[in-house]
Residue frames as a rotation matrix with the C-alpha (Angstrom) as fourth column:
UNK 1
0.256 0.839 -0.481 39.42
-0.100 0.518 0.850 -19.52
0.961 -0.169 0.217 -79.47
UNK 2
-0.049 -0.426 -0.903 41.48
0.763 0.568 -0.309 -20.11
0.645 -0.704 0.297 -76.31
UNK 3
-0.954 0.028 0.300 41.43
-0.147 -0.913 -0.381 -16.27
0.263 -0.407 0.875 -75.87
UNK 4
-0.467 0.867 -0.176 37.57
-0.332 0.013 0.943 -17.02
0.820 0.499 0.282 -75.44
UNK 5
0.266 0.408 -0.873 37.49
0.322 0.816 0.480 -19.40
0.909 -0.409 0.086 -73.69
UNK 6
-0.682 -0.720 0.129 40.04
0.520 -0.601 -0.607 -17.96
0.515 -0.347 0.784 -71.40
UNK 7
-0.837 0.427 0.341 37.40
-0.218 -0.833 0.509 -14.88
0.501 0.352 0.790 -71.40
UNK 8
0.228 0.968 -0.101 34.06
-0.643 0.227 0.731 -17.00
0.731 -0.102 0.675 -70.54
UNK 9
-0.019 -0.441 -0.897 36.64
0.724 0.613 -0.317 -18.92
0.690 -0.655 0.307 -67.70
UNK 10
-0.883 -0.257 -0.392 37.33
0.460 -0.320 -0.828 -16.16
0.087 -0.912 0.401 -65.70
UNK 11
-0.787 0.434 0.439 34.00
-0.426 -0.896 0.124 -14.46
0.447 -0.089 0.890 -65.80
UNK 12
0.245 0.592 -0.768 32.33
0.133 0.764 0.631 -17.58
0.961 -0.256 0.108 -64.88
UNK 13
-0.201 0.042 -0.979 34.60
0.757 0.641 -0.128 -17.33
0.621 -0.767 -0.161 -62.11
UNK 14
-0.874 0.225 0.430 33.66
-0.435 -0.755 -0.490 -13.61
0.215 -0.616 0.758 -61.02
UNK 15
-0.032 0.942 0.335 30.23
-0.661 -0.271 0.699 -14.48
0.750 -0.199 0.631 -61.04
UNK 16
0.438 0.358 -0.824 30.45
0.553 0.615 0.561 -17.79
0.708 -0.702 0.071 -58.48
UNK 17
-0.601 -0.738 -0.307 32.93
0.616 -0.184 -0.766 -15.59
0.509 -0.650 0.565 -56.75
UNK 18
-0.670 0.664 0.332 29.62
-0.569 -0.747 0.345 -12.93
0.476 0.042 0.878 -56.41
UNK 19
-0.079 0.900 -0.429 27.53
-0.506 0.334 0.795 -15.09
0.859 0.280 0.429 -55.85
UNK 20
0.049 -0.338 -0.940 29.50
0.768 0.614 -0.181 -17.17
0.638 -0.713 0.289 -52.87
UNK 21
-0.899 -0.069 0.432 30.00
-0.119 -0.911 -0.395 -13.33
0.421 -0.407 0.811 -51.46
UNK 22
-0.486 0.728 0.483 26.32
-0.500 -0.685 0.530 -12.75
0.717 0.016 0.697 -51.31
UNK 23
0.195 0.962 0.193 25.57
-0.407 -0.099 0.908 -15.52
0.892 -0.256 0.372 -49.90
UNK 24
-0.490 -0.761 -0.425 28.14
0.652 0.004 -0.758 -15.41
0.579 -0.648 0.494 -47.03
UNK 25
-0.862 0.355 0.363 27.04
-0.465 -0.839 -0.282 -11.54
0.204 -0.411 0.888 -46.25
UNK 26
-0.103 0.932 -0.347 23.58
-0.205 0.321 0.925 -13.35
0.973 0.167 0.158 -46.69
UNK 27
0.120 -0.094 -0.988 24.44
0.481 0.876 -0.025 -16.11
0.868 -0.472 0.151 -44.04
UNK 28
-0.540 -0.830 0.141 26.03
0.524 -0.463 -0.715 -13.48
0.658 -0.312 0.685 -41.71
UNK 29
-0.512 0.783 0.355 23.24
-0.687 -0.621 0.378 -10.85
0.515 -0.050 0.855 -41.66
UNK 30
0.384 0.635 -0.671 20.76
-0.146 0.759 0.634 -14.15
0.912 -0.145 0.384 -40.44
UNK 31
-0.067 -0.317 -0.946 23.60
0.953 0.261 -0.155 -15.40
0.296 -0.912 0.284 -37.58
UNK 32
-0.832 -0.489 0.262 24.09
0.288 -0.785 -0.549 -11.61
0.474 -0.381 0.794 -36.69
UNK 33
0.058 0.917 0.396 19.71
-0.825 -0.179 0.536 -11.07
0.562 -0.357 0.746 -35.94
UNK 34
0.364 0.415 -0.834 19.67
0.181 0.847 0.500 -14.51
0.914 -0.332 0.233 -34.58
UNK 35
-0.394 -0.452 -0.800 22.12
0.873 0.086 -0.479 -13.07
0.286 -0.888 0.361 -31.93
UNK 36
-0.752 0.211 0.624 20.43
-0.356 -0.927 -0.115 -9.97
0.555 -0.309 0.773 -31.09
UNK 37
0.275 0.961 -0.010 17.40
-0.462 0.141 0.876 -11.42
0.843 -0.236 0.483 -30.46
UNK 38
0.413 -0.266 -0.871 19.08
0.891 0.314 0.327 -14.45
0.187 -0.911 0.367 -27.64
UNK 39
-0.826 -0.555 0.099 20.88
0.395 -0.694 -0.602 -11.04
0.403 -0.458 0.793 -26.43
UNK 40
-0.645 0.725 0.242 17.86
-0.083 -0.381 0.921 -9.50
0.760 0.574 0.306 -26.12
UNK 41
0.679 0.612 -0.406 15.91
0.023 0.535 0.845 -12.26
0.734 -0.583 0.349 -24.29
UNK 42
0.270 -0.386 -0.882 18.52
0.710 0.698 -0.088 -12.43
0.650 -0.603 0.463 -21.97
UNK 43
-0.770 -0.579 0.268 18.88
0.456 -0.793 -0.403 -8.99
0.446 -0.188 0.875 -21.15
UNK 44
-0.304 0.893 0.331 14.99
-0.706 -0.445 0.552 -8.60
0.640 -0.066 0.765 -20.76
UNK 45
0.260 -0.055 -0.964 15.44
0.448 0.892 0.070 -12.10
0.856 -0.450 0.256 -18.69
UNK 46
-0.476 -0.721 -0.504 17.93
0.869 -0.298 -0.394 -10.11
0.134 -0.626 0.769 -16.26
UNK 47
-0.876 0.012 0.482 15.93
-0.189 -0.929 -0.319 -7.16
0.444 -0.371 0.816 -15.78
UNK 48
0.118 0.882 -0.456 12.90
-0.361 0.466 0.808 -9.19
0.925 0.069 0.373 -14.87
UNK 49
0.421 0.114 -0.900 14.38
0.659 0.643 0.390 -10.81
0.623 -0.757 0.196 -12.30
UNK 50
-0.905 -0.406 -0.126 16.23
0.401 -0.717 -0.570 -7.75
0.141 -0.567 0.812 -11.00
UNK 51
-0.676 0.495 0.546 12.96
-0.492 -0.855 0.166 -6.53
0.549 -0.157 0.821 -10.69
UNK 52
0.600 0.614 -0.513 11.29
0.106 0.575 0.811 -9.43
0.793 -0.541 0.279 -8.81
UNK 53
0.050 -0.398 -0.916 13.72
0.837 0.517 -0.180 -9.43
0.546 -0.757 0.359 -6.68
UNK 54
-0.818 -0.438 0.372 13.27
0.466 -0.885 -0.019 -6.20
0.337 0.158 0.928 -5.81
UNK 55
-0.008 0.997 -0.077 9.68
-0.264 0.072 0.962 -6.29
0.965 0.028 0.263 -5.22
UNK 56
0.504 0.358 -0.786 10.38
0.313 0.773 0.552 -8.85
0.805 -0.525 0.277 -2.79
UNK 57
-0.618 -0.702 -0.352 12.61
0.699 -0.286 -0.656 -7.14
0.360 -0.652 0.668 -0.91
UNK 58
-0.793 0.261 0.550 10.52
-0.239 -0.964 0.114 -4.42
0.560 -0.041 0.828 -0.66
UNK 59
0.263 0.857 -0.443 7.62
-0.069 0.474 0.878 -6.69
0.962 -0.200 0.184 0.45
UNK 60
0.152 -0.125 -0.980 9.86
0.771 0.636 0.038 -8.32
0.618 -0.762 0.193 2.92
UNK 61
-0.965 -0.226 0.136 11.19
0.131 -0.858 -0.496 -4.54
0.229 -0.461 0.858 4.26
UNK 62
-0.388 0.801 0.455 7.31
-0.594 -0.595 0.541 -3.54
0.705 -0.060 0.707 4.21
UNK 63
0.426 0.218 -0.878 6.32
0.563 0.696 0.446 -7.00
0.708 -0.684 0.174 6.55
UNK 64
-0.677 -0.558 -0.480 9.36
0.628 -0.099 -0.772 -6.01
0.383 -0.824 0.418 8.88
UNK 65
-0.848 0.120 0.517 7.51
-0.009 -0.977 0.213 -2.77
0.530 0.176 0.829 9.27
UNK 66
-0.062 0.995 -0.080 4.02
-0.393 0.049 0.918 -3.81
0.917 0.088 0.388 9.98
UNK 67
0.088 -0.004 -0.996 5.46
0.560 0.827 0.046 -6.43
0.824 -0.561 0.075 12.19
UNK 68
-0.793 -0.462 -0.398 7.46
0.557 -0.283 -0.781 -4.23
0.248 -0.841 0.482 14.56
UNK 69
-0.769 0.479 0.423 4.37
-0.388 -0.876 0.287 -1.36
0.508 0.056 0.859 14.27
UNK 70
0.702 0.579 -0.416 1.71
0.022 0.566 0.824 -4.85
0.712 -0.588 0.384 15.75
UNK 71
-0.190 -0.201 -0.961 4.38
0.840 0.473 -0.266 -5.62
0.508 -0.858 0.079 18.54
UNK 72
-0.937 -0.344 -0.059 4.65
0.304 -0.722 -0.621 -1.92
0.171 -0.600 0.781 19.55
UNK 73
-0.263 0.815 0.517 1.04
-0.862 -0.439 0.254 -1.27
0.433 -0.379 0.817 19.70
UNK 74
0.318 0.140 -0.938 0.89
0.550 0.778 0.303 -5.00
0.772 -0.612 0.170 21.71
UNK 75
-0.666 -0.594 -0.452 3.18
0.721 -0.354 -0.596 -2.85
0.194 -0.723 0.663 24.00
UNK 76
-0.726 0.424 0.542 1.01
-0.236 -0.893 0.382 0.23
0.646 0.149 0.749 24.02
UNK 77
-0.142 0.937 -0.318 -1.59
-0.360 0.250 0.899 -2.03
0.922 0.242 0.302 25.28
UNK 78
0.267 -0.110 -0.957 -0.33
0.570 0.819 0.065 -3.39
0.777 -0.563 0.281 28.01
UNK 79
-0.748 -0.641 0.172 0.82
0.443 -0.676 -0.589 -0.38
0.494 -0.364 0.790 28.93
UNK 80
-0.440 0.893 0.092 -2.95
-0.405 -0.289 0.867 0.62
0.802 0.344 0.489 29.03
UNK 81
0.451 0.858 -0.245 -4.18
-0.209 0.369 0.906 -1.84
0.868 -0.357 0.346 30.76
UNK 82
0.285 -0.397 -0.873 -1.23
0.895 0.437 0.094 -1.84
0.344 -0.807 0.479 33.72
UNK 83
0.426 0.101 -0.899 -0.67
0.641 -0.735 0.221 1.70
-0.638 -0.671 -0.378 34.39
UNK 84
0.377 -0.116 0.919 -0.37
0.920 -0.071 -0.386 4.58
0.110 0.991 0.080 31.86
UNK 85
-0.528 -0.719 -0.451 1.97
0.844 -0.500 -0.192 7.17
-0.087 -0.483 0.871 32.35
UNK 86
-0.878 0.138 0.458 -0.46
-0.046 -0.978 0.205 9.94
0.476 0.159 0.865 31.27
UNK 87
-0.910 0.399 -0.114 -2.64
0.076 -0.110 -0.991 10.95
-0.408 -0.910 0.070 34.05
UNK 88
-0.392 0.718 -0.575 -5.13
-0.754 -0.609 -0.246 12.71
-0.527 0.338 0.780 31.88
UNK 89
-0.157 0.485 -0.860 -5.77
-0.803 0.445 0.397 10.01
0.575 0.753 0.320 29.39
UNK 90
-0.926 -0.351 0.142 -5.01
-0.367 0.738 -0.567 6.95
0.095 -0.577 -0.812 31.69
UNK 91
0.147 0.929 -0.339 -7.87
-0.817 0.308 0.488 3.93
0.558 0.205 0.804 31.97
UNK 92
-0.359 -0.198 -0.912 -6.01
0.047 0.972 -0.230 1.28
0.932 -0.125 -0.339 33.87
UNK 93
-0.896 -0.017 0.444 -7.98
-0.424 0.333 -0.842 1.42
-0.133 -0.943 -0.305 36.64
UNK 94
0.294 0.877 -0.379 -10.83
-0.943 0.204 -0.261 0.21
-0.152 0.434 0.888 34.74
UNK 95
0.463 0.200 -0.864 -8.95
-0.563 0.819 -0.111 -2.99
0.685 0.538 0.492 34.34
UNK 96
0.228 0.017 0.974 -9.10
-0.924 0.318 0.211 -5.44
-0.306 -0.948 0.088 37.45
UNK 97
-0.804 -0.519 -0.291 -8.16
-0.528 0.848 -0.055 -9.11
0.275 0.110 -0.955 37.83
UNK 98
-0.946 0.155 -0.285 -11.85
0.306 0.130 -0.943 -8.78
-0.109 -0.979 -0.170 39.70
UNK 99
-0.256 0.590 -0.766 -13.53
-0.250 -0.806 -0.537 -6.39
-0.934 0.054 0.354 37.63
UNK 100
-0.530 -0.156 0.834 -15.25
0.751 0.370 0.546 -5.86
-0.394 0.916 -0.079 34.41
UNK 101
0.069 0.543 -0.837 -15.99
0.390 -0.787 -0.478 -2.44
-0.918 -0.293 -0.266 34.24
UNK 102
-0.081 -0.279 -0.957 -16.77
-0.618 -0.739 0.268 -1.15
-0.782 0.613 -0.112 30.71
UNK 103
-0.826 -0.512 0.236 -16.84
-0.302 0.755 0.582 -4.51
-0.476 0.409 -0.778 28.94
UNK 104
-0.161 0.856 -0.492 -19.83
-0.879 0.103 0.466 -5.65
0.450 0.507 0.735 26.67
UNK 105
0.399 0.569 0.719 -21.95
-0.816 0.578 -0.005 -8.32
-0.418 -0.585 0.695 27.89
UNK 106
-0.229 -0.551 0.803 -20.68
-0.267 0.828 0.492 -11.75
-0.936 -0.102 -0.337 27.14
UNK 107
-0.363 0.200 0.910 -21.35
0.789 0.585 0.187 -13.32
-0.495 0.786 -0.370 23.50
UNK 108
0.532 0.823 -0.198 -22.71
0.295 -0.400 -0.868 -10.06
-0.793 0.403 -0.456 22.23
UNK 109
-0.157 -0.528 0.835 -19.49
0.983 -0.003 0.183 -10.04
-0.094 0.849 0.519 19.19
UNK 110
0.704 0.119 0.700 -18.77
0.524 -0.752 -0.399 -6.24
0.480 0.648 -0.592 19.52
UNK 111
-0.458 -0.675 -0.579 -16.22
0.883 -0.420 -0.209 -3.80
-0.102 -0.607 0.788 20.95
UNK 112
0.543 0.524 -0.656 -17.32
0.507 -0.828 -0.242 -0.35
-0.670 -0.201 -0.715 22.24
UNK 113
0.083 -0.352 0.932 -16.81
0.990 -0.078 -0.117 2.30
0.114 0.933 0.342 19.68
UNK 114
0.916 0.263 0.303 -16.33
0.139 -0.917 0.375 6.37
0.376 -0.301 -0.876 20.08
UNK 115
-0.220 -0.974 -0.049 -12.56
0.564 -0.087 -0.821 7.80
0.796 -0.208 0.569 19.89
UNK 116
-0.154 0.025 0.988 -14.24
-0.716 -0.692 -0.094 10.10
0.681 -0.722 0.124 22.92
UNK 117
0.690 0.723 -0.038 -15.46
-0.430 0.452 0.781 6.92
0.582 -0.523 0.623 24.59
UNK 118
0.167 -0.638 0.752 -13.19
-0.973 -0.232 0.019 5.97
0.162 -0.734 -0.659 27.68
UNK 119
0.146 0.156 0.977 -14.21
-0.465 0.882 -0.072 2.31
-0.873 -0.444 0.202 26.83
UNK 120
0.615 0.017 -0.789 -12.95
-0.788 0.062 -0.613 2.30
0.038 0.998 0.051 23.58
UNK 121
-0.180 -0.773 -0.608 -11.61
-0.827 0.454 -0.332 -0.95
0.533 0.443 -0.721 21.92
UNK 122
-0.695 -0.258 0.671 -12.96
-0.692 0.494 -0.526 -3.07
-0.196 -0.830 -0.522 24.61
UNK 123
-0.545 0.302 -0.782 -14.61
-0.670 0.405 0.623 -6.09
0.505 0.863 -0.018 23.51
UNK 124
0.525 0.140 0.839 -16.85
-0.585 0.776 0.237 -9.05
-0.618 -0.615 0.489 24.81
UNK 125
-0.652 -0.518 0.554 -15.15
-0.506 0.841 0.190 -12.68
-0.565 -0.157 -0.810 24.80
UNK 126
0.170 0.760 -0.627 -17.76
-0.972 0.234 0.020 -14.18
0.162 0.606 0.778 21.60
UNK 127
-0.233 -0.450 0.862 -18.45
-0.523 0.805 0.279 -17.88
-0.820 -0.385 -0.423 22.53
UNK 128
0.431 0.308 0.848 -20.12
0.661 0.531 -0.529 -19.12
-0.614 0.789 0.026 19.14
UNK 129
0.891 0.403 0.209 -19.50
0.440 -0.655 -0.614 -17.43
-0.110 0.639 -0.761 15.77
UNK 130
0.032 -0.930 0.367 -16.38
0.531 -0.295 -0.794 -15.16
0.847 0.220 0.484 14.97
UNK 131
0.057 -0.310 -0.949 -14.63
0.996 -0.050 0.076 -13.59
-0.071 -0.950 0.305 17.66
UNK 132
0.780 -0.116 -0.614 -15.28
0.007 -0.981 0.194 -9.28
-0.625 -0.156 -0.765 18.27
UNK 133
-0.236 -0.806 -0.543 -11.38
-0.290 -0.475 0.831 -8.77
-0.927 0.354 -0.121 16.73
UNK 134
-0.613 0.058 0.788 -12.39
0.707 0.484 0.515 -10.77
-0.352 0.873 -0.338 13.14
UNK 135
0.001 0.563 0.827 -15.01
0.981 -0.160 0.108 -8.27
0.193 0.811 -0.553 12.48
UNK 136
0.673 0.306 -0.674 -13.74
0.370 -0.928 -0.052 -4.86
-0.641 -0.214 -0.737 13.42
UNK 137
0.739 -0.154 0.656 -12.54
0.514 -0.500 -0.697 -2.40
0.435 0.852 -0.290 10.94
UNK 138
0.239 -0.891 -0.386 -8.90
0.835 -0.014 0.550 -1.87
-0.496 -0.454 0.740 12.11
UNK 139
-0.587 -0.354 0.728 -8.83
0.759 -0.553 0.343 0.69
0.282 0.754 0.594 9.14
UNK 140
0.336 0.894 0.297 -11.62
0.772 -0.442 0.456 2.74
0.539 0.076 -0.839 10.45
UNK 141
-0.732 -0.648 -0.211 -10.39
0.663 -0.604 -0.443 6.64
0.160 -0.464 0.871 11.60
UNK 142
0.158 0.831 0.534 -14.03
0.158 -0.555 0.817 7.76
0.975 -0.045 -0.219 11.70
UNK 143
-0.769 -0.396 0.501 -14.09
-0.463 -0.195 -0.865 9.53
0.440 -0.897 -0.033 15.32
UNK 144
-0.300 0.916 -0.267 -17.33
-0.824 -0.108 0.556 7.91
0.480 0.387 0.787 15.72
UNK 145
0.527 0.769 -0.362 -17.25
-0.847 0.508 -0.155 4.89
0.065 0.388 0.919 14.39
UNK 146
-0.088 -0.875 -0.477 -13.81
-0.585 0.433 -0.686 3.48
0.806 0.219 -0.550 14.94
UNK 147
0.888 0.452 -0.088 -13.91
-0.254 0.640 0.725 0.27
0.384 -0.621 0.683 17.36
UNK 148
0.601 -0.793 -0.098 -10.25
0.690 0.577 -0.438 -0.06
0.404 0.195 0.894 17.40
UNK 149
0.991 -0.110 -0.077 -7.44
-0.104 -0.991 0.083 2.41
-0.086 -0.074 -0.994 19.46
UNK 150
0.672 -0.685 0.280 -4.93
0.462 0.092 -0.882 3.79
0.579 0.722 0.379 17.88
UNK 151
0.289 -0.746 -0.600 -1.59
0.856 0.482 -0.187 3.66
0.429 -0.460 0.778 19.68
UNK 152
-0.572 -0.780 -0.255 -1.18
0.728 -0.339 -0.595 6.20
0.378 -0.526 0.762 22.25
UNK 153
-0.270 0.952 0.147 -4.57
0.176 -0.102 0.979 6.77
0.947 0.290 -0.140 22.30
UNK 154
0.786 0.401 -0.470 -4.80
0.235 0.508 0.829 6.02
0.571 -0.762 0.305 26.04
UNK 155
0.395 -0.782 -0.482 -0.86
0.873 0.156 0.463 6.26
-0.287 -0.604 0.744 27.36
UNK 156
0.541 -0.642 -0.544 0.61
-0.409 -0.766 0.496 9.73
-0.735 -0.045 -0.677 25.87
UNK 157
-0.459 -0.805 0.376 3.08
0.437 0.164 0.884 7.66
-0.773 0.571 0.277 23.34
UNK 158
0.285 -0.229 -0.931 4.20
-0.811 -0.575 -0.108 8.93
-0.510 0.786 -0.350 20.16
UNK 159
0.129 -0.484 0.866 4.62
0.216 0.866 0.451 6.99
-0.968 0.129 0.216 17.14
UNK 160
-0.459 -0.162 -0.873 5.97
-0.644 -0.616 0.453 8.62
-0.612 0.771 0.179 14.04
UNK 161
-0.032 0.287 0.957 4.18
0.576 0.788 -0.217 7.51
-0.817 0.544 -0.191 10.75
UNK 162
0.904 0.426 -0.041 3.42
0.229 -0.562 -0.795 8.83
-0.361 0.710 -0.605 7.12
UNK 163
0.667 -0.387 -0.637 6.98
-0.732 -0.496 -0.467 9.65
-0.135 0.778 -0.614 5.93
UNK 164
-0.294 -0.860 -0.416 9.94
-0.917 0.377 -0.133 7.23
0.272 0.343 -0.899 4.16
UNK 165
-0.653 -0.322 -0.686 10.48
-0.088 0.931 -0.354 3.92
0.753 -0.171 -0.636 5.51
UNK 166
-0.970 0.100 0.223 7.61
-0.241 -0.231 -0.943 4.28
-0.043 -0.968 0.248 8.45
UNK 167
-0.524 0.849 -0.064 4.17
0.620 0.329 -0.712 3.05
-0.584 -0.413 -0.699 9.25
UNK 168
-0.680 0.155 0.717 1.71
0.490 -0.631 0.602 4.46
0.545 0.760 0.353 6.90
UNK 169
0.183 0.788 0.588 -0.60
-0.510 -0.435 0.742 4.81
0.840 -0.436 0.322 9.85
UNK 170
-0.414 -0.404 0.816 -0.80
-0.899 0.320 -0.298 4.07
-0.141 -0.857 -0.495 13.84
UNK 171
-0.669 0.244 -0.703 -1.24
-0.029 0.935 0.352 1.02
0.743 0.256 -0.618 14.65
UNK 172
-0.233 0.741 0.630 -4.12
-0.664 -0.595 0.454 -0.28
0.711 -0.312 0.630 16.51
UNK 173
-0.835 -0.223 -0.503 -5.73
-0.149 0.972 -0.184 -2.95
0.530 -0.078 -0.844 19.18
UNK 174
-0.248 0.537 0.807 -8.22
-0.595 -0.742 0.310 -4.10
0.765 -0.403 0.503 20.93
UNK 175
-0.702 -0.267 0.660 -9.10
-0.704 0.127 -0.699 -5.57
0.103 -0.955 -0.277 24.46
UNK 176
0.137 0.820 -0.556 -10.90
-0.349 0.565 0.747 -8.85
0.927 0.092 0.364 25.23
UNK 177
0.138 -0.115 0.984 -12.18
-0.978 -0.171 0.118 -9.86
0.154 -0.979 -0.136 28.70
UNK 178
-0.229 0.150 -0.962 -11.52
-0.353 0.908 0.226 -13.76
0.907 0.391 -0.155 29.24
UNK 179
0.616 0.367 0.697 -12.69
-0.755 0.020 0.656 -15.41
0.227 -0.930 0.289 32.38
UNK 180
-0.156 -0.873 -0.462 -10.18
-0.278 0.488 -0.828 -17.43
0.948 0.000 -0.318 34.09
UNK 181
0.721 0.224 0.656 -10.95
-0.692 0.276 0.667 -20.05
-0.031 -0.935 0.354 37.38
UNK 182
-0.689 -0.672 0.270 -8.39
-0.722 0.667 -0.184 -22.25
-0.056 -0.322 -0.945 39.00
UNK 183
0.182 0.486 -0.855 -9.57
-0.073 0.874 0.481 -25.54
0.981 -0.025 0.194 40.10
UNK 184
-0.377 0.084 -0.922 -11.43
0.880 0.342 -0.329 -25.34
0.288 -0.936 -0.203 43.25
UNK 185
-0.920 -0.181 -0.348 -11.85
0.334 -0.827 -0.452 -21.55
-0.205 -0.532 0.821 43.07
UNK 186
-0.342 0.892 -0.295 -15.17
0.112 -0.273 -0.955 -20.01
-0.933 -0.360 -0.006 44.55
UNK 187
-0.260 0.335 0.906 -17.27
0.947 -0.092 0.306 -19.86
0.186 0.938 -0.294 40.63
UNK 188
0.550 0.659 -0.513 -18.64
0.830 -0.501 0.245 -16.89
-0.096 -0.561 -0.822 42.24
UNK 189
0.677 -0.382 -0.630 -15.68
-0.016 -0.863 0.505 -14.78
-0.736 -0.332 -0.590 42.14
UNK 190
0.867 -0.236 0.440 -14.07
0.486 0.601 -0.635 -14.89
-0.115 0.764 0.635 38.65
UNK 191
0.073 -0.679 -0.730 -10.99
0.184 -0.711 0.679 -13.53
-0.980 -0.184 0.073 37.72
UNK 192
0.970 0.239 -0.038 -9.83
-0.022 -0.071 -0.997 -12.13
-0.241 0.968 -0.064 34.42
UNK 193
-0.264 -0.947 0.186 -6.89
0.566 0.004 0.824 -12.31
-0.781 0.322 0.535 32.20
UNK 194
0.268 0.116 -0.957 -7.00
-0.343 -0.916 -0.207 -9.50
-0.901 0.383 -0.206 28.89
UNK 195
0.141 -0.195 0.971 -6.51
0.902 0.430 -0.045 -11.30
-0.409 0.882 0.237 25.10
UNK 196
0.140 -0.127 -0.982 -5.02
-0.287 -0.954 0.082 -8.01
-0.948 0.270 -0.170 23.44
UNK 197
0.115 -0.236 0.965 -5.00
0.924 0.382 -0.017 -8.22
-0.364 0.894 0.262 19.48
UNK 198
0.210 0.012 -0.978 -3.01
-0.001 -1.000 -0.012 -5.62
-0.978 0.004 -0.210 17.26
UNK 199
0.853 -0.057 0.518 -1.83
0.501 0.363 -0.785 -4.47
-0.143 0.930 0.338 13.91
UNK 200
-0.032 -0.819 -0.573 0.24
0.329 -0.550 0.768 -3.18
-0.944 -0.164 0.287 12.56
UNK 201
0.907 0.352 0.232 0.55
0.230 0.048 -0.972 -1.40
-0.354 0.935 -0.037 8.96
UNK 202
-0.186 -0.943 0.276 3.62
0.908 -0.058 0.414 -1.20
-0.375 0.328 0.867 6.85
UNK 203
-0.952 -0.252 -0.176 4.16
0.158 -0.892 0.423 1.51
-0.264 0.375 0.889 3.97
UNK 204
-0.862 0.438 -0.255 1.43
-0.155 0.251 0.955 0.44
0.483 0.863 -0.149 2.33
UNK 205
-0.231 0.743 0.628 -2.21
-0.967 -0.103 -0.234 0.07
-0.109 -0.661 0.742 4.29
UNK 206
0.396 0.401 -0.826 -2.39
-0.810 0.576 -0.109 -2.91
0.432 0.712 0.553 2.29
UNK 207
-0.250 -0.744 -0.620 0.55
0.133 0.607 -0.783 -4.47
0.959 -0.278 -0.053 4.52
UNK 208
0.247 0.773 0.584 -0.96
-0.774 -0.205 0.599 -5.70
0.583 -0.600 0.548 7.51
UNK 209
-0.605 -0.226 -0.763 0.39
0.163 0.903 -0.397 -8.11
0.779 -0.365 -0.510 10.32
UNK 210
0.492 0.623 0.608 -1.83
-0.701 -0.130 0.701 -9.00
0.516 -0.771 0.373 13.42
UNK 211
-0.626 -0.698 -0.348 -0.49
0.019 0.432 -0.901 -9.96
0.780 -0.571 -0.257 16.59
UNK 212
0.713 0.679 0.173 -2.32
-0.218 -0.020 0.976 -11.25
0.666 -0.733 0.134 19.65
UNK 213
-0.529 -0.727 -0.438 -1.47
-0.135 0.582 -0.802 -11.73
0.838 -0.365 -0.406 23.48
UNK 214
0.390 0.884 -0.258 -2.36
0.308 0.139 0.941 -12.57
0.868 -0.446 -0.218 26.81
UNK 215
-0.598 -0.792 0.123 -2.28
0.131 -0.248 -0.960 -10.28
0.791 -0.558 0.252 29.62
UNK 216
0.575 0.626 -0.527 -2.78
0.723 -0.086 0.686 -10.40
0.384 -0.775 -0.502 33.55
UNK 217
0.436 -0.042 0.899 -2.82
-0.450 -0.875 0.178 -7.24
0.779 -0.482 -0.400 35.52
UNK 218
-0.552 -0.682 -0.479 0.22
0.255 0.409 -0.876 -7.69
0.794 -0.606 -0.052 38.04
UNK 219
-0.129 0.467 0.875 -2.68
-0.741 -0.632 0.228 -7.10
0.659 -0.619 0.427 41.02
UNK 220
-0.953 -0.026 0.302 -3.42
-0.252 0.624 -0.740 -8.91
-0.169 -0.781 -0.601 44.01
């Protein structure tokens, strides 16, 4: 009987011993998925943000771009309207401190259009309503139809665009006349000062900074 017992003692204990196995391996198998998965999320966390941040760089690199592409075609402009090294294209003598040759009539909210037109880009001074620069199509390359000139248009400069890191296109600006009187001076004889507004595009057309200034022709 003891042999028996014995017998039905130790097989009792194989089976809890089985049984405690299984459900160890059990227990294991459960903590081992539970840790893929947080591994997982955190790994799909960390490429997420490596990729926002990334983006954003890129954004900010594409701004830089746009920015510097509006200041240089602010330059361009000025250049334009004080004396442009290329003979052949050259317009600054159309722009006087005296004059207003070429300018729409006050308040009529347009700039002259026609990449042949010698009076391109030149705007009136809008006293009600949006100002001439709010509604031209800076994007427009129609020879036509464009209201807007693109940089070097007028002076001979060069501005590389279209490849790597570079402007996806020139930038552009255009020319408002403002009237300007001292106090005391004859109404009769106005002078002017020049509101220039440009863009600039980054890589992207989509990236777009506008810069404005104000310039007076260094004339007597």
């Amino acid at each position: 009987m003891k042999q028996i017992a014995d017998a039905v003692s130790c097989a009792y204990q194989r089976r809890l011993s089985q049984e405690r196995r299984i459900h160890q391996s059990g227990a294991a198998l459960v903590i081992a998925l539970f840790l893929l998965v947080v591994f997982s999320l955190l790994g799909t966390s960390a490429a997420q943000l490596a990729l926002q941040g990334e983006k954003a760089a890129r954004g900010d690199r594409d701004r830089q771009i746009a920015l510097r592409s509006a200041e240089a075609a602010l330059r361009d402009a000025e250049i334009d309207i004080e004396h442009s090294p290329d003979a052949m294209r050259s317009r600054s003598h159309i722009f006087s401190r005296n004059a207003a040759l070429g300018f729409p009539r006050e308040n009529e909210s347009r700039c002259n259009a026609g990449q042949d037109n010698v009076y391109l880009g030149l705007c009136s001074l809008s006293v009600a309503g949006k100002p001439p620069w709010q509604l031209v199509n800076f994007s427009d390359r129609q020879s036509t139809s464009m209201h807007s000139v693109p940089y070097g248009h007028f002076t001979g400069r060069k501005l590389a665009t279209g490849k790597a890191s570079l402007p996806c296109m020139l930038p552009r600006y255009v020319i408002e006349r403002i009237v300007v009187r001292a106090l005391g001076e004859d109404a009769g004889k106005p002078a002017y000062v020049y509101r220039v507004t440009a863009i600039g595009f980054g890589v992207r057309e989509s990236t777009q900074v506008v810069l404005q200034s104000v310039y007076r022709k260094g004339e007597a």
